[in-house]
mmCIF file of the N, C-alpha and C atoms, coordinates in Angstrom:
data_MODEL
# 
_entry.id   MODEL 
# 
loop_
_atom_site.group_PDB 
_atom_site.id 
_atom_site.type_symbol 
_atom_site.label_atom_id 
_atom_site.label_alt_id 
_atom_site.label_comp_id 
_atom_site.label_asym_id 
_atom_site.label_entity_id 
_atom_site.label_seq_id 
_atom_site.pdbx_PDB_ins_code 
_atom_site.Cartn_x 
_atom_site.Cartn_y 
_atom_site.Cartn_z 
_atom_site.occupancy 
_atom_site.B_iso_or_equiv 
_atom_site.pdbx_formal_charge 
_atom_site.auth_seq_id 
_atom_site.auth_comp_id 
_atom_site.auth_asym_id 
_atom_site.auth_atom_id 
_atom_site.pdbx_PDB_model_num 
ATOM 1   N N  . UNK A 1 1  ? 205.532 32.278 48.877 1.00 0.00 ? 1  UNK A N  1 
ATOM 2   C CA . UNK A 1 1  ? 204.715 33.416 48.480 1.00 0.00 ? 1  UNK A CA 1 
ATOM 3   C C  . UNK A 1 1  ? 204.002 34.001 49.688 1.00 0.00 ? 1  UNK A C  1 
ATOM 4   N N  . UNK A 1 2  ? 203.721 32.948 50.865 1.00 0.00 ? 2  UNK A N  1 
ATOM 5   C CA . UNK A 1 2  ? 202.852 33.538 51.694 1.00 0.00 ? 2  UNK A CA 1 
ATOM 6   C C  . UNK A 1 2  ? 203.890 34.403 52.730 1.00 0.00 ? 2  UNK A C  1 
ATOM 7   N N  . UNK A 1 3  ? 205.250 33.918 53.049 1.00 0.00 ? 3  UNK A N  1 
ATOM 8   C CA . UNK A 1 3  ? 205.936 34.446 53.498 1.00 0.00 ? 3  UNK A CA 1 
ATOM 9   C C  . UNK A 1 3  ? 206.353 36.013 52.695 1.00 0.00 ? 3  UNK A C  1 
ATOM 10  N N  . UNK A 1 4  ? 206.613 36.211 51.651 1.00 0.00 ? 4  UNK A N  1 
ATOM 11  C CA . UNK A 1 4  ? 206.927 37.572 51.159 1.00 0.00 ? 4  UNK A CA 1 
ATOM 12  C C  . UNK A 1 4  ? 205.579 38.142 51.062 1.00 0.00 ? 4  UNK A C  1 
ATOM 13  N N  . UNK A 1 5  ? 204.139 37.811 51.102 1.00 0.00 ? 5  UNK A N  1 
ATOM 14  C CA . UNK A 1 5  ? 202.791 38.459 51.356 1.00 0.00 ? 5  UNK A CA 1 
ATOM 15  C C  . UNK A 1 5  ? 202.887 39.266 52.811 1.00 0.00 ? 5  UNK A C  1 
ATOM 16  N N  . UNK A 1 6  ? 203.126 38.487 53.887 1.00 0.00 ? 6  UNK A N  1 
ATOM 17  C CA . UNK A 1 6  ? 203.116 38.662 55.205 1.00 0.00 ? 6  UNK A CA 1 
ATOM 18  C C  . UNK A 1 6  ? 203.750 39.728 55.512 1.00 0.00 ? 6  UNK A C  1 
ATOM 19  N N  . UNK A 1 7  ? 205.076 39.829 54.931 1.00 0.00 ? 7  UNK A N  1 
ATOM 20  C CA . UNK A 1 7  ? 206.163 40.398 54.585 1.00 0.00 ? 7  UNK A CA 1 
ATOM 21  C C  . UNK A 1 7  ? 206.092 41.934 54.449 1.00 0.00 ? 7  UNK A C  1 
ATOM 22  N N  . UNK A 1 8  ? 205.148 41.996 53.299 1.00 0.00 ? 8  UNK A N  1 
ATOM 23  C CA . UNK A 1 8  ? 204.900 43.543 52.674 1.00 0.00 ? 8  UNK A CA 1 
ATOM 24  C C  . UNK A 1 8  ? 203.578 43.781 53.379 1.00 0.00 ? 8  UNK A C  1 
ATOM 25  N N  . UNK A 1 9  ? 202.607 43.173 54.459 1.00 0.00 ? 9  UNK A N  1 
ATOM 26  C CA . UNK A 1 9  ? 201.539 43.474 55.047 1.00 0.00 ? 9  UNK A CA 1 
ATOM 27  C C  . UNK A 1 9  ? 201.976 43.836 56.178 1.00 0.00 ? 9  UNK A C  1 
ATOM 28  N N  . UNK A 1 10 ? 203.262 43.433 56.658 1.00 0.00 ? 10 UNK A N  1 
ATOM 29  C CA . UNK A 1 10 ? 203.873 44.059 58.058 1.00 0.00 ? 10 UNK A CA 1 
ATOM 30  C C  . UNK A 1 10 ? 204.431 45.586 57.891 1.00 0.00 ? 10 UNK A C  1 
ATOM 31  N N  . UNK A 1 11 ? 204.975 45.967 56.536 1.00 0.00 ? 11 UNK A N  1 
ATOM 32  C CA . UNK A 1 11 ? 205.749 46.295 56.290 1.00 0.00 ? 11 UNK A CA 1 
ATOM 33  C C  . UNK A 1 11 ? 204.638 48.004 56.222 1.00 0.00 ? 11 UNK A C  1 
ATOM 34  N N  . UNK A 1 12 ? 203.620 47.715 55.427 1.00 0.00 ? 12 UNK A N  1 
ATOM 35  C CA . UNK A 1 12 ? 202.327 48.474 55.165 1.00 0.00 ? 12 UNK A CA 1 
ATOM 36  C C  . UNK A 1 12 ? 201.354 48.748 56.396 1.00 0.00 ? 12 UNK A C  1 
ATOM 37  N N  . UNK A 1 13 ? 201.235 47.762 57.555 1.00 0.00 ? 13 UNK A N  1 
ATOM 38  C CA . UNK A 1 13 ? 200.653 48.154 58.804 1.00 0.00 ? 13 UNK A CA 1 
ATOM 39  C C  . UNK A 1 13 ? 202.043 49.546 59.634 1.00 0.00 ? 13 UNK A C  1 
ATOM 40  N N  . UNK A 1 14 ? 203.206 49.088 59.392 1.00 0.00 ? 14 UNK A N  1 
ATOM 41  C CA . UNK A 1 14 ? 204.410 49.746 60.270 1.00 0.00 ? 14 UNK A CA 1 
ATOM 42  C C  . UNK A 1 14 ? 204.332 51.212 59.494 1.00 0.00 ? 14 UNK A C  1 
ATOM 43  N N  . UNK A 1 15 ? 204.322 51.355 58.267 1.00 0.00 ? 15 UNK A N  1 
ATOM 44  C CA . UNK A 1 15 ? 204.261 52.735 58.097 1.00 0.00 ? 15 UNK A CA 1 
ATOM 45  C C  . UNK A 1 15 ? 202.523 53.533 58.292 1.00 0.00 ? 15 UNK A C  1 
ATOM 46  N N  . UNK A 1 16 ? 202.147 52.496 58.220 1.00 0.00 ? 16 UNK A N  1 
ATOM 47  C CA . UNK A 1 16 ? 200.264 53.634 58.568 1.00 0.00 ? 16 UNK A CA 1 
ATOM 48  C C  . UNK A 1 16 ? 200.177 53.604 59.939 1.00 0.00 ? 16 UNK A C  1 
ATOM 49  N N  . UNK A 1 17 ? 201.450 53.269 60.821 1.00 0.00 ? 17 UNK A N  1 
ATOM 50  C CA . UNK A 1 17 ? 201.144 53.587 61.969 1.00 0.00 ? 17 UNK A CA 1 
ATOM 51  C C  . UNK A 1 17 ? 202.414 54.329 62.502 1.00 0.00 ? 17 UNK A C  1 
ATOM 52  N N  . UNK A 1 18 ? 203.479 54.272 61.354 1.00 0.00 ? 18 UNK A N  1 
ATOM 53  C CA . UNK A 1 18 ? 204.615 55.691 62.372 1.00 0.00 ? 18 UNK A CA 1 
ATOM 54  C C  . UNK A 1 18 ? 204.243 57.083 62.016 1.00 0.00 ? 18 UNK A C  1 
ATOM 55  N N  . UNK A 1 19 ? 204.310 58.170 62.738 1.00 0.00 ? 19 UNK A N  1 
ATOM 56  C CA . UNK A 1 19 ? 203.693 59.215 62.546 1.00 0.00 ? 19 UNK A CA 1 
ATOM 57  C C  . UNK A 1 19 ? 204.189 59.699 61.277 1.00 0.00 ? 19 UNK A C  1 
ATOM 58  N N  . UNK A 1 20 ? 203.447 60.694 60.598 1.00 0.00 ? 20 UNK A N  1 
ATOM 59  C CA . UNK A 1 20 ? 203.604 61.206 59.518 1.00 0.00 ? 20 UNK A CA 1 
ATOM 60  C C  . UNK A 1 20 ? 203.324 62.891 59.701 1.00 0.00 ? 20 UNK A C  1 
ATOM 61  N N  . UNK A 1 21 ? 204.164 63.447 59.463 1.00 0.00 ? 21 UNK A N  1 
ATOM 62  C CA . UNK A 1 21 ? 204.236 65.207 59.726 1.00 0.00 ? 21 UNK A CA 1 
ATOM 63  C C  . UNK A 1 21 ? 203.661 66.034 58.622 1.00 0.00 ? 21 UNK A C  1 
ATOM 64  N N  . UNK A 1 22 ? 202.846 66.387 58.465 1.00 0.00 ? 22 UNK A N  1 
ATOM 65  C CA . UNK A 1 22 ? 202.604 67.592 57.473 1.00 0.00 ? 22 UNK A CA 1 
ATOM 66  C C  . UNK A 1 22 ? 203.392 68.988 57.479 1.00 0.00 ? 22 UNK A C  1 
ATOM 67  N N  . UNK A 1 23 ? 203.733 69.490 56.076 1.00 0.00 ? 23 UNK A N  1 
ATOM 68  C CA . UNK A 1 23 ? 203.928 70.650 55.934 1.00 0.00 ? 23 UNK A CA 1 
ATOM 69  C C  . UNK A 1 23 ? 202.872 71.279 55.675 1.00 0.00 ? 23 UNK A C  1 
ATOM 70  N N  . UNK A 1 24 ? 202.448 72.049 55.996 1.00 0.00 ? 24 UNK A N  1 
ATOM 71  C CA . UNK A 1 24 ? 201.026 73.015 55.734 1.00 0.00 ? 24 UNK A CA 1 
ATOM 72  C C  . UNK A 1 24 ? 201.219 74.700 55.498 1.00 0.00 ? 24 UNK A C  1 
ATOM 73  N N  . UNK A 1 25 ? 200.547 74.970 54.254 1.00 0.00 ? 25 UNK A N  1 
ATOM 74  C CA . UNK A 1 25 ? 200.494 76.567 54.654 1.00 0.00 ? 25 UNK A CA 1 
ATOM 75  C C  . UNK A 1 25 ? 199.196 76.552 54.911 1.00 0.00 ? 25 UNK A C  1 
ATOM 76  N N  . UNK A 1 26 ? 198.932 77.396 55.943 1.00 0.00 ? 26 UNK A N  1 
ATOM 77  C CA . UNK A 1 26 ? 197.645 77.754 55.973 1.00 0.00 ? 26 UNK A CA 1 
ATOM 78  C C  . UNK A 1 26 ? 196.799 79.678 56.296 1.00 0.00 ? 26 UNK A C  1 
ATOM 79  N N  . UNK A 1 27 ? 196.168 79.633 55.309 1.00 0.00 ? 27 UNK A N  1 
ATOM 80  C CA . UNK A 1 27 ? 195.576 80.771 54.631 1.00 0.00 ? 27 UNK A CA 1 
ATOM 81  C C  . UNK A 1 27 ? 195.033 81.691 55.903 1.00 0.00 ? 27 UNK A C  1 
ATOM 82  N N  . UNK A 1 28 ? 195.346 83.029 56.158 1.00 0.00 ? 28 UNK A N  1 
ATOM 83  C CA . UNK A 1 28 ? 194.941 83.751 57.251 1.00 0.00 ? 28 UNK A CA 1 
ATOM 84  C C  . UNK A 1 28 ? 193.465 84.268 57.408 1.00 0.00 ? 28 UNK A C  1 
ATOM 85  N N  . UNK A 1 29 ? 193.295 84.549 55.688 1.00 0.00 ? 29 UNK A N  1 
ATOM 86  C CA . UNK A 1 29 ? 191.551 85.344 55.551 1.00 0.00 ? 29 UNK A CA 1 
ATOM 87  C C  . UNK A 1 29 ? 191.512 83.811 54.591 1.00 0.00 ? 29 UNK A C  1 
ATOM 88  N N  . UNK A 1 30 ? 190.108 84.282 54.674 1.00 0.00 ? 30 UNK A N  1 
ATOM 89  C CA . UNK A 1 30 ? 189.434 82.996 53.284 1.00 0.00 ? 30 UNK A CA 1 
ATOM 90  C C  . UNK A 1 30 ? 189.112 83.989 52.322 1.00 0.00 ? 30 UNK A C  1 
ATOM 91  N N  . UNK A 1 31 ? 189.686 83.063 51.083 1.00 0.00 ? 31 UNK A N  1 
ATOM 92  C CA . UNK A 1 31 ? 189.845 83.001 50.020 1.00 0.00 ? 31 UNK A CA 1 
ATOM 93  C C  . UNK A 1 31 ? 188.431 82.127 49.258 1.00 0.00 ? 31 UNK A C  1 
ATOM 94  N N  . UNK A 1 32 ? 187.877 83.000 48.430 1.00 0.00 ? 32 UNK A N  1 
ATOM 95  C CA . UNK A 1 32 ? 186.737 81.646 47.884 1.00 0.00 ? 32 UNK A CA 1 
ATOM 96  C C  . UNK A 1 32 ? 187.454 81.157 46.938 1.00 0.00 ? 32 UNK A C  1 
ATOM 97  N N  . UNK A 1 33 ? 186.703 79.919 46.879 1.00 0.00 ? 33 UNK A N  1 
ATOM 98  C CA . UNK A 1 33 ? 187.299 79.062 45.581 1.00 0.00 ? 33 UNK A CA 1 
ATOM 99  C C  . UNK A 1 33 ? 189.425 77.944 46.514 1.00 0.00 ? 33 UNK A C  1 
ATOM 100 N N  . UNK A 1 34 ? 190.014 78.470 47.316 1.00 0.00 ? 34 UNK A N  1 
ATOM 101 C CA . UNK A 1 34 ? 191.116 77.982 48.104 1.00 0.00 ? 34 UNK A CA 1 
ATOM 102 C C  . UNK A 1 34 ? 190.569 77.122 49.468 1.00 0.00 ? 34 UNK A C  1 
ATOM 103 N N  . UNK A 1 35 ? 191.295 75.942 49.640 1.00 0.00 ? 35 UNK A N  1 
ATOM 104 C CA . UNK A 1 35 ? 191.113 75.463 50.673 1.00 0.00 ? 35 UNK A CA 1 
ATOM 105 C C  . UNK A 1 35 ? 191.572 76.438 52.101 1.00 0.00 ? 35 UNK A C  1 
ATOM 106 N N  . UNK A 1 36 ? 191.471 76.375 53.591 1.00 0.00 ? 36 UNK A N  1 
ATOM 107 C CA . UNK A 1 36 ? 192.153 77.240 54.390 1.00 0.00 ? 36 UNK A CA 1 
ATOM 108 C C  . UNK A 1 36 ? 193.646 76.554 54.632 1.00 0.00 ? 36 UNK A C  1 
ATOM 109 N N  . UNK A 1 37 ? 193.672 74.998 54.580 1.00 0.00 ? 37 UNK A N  1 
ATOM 110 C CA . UNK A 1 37 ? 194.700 74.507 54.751 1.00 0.00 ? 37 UNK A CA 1 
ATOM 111 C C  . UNK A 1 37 ? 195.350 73.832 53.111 1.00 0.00 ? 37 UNK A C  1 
ATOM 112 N N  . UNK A 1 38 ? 196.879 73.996 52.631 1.00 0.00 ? 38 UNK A N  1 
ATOM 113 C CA . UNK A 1 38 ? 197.600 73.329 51.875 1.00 0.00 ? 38 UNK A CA 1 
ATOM 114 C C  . UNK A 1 38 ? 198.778 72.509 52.385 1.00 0.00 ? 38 UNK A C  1 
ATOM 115 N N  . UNK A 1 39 ? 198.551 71.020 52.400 1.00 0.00 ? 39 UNK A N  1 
ATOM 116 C CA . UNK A 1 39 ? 199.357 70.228 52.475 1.00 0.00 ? 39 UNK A CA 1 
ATOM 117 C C  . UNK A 1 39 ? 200.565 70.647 51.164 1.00 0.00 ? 39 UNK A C  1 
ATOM 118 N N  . UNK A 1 40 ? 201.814 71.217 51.299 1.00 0.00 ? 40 UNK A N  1 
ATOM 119 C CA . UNK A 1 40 ? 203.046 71.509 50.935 1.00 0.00 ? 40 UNK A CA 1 
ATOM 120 C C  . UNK A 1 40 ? 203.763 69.958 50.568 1.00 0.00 ? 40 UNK A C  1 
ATOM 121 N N  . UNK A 1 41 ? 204.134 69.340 51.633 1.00 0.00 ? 41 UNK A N  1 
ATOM 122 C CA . UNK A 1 41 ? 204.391 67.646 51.694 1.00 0.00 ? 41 UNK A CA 1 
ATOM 123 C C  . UNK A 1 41 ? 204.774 67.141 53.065 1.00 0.00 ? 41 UNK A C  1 
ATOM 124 N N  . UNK A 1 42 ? 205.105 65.694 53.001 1.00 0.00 ? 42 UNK A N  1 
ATOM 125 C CA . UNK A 1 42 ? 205.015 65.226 54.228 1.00 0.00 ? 42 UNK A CA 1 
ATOM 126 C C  . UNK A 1 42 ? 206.395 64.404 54.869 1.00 0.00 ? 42 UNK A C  1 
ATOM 127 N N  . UNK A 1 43 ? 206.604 64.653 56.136 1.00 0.00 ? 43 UNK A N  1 
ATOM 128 C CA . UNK A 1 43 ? 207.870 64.068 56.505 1.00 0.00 ? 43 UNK A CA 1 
ATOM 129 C C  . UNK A 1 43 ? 207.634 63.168 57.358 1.00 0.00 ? 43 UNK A C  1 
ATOM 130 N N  . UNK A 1 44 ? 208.578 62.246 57.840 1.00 0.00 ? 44 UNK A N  1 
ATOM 131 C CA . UNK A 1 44 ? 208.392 61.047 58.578 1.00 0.00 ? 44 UNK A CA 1 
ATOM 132 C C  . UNK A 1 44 ? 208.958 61.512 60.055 1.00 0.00 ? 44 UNK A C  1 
ATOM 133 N N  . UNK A 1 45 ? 209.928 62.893 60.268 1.00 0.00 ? 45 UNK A N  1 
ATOM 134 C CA . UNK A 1 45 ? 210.075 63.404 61.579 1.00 0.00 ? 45 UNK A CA 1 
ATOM 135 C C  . UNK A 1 45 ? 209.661 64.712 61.725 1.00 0.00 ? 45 UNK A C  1 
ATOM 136 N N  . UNK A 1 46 ? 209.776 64.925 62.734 1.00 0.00 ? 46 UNK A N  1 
ATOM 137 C CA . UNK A 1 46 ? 209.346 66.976 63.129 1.00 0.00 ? 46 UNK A CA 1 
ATOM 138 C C  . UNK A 1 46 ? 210.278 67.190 62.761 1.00 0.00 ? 46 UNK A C  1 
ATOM 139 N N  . UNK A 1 47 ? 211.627 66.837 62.881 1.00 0.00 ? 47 UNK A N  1 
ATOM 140 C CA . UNK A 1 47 ? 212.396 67.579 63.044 1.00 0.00 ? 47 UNK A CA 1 
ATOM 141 C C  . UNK A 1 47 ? 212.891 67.488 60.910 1.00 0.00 ? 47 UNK A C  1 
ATOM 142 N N  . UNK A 1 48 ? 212.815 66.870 60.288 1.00 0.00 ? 48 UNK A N  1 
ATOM 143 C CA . UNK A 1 48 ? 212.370 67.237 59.251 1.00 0.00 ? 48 UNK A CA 1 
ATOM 144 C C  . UNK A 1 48 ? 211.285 67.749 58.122 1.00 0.00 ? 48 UNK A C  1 
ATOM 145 N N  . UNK A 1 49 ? 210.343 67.771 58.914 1.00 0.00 ? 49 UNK A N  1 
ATOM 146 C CA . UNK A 1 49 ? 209.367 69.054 58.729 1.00 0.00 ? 49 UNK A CA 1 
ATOM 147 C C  . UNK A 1 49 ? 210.176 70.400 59.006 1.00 0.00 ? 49 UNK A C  1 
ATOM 148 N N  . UNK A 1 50 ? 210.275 70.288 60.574 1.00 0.00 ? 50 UNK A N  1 
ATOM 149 C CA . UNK A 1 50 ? 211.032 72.221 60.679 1.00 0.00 ? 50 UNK A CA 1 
ATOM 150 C C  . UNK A 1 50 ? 211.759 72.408 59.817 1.00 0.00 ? 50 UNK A C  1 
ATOM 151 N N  . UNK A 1 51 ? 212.689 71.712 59.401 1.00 0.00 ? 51 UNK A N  1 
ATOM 152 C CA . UNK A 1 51 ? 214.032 72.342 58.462 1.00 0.00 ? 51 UNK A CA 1 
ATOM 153 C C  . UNK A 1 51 ? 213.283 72.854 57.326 1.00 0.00 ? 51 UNK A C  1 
ATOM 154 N N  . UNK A 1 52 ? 212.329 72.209 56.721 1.00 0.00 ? 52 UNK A N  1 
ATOM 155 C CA . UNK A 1 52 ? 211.676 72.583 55.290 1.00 0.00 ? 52 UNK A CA 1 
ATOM 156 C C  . UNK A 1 52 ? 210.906 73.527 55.691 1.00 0.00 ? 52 UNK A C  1 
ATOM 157 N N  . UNK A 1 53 ? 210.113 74.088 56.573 1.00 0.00 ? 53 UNK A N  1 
ATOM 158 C CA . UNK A 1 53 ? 209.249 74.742 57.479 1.00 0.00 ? 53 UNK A CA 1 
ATOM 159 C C  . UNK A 1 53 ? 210.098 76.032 57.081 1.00 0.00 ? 53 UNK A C  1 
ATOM 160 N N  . UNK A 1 54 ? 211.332 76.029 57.844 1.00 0.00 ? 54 UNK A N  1 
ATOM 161 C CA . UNK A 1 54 ? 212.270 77.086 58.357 1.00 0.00 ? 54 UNK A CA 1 
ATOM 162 C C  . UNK A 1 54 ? 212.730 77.461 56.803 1.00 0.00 ? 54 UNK A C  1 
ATOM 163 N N  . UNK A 1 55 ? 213.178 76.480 55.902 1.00 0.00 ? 55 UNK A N  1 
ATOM 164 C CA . UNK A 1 55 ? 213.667 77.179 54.512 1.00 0.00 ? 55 UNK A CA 1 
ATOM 165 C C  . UNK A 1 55 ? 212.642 77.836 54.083 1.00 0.00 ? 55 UNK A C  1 
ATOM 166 N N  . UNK A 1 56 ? 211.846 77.346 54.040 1.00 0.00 ? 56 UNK A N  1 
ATOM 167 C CA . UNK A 1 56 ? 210.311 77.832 52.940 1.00 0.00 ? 56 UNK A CA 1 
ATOM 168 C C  . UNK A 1 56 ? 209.936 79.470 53.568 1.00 0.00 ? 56 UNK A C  1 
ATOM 169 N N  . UNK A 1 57 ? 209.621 79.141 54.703 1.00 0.00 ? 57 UNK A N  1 
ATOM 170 C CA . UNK A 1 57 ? 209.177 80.190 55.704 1.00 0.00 ? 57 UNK A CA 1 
ATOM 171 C C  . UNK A 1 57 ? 210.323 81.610 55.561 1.00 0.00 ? 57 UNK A C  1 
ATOM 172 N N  . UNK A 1 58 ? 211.791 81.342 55.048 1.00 0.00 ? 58 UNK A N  1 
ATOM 173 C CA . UNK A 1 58 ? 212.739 82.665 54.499 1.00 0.00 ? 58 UNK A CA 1 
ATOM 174 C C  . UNK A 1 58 ? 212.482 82.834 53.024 1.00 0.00 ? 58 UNK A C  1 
ATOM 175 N N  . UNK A 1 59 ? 212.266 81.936 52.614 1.00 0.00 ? 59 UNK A N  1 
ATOM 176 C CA . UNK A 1 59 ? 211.870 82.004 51.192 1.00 0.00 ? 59 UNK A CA 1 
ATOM 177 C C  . UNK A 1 59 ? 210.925 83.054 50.779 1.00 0.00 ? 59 UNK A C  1 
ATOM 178 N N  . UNK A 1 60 ? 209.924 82.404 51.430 1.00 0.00 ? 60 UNK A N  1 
ATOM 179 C CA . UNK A 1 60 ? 208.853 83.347 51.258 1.00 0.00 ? 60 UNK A CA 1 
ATOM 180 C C  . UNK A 1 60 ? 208.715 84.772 51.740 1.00 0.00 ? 60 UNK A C  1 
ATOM 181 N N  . UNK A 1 61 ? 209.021 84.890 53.387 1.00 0.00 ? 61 UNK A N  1 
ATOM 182 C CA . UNK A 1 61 ? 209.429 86.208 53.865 1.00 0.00 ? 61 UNK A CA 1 
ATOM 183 C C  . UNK A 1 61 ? 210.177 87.162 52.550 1.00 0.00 ? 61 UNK A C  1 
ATOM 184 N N  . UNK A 1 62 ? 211.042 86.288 51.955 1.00 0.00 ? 62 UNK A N  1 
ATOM 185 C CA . UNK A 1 62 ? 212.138 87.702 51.043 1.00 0.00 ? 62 UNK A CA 1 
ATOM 186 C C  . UNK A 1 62 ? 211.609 87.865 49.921 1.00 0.00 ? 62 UNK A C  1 
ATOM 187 N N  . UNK A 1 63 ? 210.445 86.584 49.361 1.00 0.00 ? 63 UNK A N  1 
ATOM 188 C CA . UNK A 1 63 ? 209.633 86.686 48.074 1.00 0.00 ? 63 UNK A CA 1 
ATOM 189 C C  . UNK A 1 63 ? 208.304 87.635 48.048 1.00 0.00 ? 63 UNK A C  1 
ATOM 190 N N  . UNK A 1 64 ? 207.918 87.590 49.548 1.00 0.00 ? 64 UNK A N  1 
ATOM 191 C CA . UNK A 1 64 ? 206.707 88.245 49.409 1.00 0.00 ? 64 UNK A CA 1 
ATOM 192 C C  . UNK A 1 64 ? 206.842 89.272 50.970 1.00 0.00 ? 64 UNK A C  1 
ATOM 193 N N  . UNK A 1 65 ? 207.450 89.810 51.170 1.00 0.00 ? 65 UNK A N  1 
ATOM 194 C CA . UNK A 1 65 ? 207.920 90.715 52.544 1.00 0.00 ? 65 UNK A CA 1 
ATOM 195 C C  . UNK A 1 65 ? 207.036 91.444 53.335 1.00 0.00 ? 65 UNK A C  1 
ATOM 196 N N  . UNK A 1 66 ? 205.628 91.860 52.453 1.00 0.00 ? 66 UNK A N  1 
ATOM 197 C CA . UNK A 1 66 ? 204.466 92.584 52.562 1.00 0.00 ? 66 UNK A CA 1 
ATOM 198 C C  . UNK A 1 66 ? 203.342 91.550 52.902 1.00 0.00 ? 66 UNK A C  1 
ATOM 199 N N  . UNK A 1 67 ? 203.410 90.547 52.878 1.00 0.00 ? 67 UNK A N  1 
ATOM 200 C CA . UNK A 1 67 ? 202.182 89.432 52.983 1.00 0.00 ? 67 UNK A CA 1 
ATOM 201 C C  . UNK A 1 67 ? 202.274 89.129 53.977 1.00 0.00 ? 67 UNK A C  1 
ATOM 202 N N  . UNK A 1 68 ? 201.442 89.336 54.872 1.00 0.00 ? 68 UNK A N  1 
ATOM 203 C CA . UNK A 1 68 ? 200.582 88.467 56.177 1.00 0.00 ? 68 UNK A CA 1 
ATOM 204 C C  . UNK A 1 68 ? 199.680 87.807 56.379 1.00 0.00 ? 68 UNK A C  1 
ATOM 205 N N  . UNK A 1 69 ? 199.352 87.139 54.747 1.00 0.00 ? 69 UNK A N  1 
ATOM 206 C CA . UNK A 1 69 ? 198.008 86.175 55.225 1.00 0.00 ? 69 UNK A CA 1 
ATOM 207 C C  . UNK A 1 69 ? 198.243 85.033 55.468 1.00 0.00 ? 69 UNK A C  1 
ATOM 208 N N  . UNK A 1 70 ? 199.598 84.476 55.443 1.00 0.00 ? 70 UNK A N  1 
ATOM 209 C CA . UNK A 1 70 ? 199.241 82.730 55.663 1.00 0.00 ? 70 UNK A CA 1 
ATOM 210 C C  . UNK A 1 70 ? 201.017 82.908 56.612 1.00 0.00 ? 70 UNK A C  1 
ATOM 211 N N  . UNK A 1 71 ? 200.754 81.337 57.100 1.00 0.00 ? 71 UNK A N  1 
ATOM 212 C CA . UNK A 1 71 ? 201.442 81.159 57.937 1.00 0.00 ? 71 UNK A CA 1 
ATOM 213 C C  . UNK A 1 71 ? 201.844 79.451 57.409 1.00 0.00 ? 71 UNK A C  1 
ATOM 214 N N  . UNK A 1 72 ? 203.440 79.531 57.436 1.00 0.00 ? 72 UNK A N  1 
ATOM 215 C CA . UNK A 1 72 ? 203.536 77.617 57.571 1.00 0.00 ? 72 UNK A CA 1 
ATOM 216 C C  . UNK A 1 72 ? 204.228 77.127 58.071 1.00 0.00 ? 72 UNK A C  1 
ATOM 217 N N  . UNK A 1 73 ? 203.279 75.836 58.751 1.00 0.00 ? 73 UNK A N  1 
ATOM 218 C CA . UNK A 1 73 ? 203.232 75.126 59.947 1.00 0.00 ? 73 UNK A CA 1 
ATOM 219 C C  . UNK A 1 73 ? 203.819 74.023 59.666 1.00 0.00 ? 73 UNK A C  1 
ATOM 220 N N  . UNK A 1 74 ? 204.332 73.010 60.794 1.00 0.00 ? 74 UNK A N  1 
ATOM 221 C CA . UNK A 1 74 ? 204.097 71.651 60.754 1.00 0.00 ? 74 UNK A CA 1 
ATOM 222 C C  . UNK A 1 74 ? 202.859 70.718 61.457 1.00 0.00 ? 74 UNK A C  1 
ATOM 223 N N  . UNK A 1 75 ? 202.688 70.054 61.565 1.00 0.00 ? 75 UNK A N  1 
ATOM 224 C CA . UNK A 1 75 ? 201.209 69.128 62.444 1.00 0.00 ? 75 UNK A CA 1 
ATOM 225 C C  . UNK A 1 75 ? 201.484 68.337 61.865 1.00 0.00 ? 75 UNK A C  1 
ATOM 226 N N  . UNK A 1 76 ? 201.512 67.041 63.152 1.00 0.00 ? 76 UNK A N  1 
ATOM 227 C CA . UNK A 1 76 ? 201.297 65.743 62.940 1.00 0.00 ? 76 UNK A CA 1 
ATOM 228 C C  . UNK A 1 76 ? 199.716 65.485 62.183 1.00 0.00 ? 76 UNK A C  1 
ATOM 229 N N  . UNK A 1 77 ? 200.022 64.406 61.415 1.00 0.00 ? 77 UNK A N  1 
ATOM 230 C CA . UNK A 1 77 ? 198.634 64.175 61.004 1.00 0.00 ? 77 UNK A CA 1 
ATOM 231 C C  . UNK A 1 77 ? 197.586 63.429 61.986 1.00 0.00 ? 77 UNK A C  1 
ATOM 232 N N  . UNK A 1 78 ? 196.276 63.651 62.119 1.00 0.00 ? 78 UNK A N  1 
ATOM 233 C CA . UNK A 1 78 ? 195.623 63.213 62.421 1.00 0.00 ? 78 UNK A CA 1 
ATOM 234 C C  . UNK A 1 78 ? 195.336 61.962 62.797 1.00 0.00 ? 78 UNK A C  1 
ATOM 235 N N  . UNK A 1 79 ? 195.371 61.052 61.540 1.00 0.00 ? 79 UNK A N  1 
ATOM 236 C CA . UNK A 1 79 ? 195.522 59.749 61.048 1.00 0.00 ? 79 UNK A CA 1 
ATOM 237 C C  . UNK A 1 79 ? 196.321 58.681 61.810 1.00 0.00 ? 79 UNK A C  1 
ATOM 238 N N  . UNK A 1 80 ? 197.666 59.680 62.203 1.00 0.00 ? 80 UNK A N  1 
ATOM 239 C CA . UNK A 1 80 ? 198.395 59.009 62.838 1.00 0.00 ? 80 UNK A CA 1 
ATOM 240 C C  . UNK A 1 80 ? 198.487 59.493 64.352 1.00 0.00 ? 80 UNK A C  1 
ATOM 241 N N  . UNK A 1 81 ? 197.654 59.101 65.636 1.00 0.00 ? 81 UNK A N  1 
ATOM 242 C CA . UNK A 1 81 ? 198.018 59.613 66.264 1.00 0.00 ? 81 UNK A CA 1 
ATOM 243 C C  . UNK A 1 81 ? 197.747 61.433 66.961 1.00 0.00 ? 81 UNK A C  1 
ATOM 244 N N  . UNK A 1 82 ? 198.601 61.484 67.829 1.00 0.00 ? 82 UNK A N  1 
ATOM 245 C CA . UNK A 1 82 ? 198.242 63.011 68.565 1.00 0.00 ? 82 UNK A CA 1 
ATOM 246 C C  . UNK A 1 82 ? 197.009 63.501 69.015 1.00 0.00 ? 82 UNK A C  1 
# 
C-alpha cells in the first residue's frame, strides 16, 4: 500500500510541476460584472495551445468580423513556472 501511495504522490508532484498552458480570451475594454481574463482551457504544450488558439481565433474572426474587443492568447501559467 505504501508503495502504490508513493506511487500516485510522485505521480501528483510531476504534473504540478510540468508546465501547464492556458487558453485565454482576454477582454479589450472592461466590461462590469466580466472578468478581463477567461481561461477557455488548458494544455500541457504551447504548441497545443496554438493549434486551439489558431482554430478558435478563425472561428471567431468569421463569427463576429466587426469585433475588436478581445484577443486570444496562450500564457504559461503562473503556477508553473515562467
Amino acid at each position: 500500500m505504501k508503495d502504490q501511495y508513493q506511487g500516485w504522490l510522485n505521480a501528483a508532484t510531476a504534473a504540478e510541476r510540468s508546465p501547464m498552458w492556458l487558453l485565454l480570451m482576454v477582454l479589450l475594454n472592461v466590461v462590469p460584472g466580466l472578468d478581463k481574463n477567461t481561461v477557455l482551457n488548458t494544455f500541457a504544450t504551447a504548441e497545443e495551445c496554438q493549434i486551439e488558439r489558431n482554430r478558435i481565433g478563425v472561428a471567431m474572426a468569421e463569427a463576429y468580423p466587426y469585433e475588436r474587443d478581445f484577443v486570444i492568447v496562450c500564457q504559461l501559467s503562473s503556477r508553473h513556472g515562467a
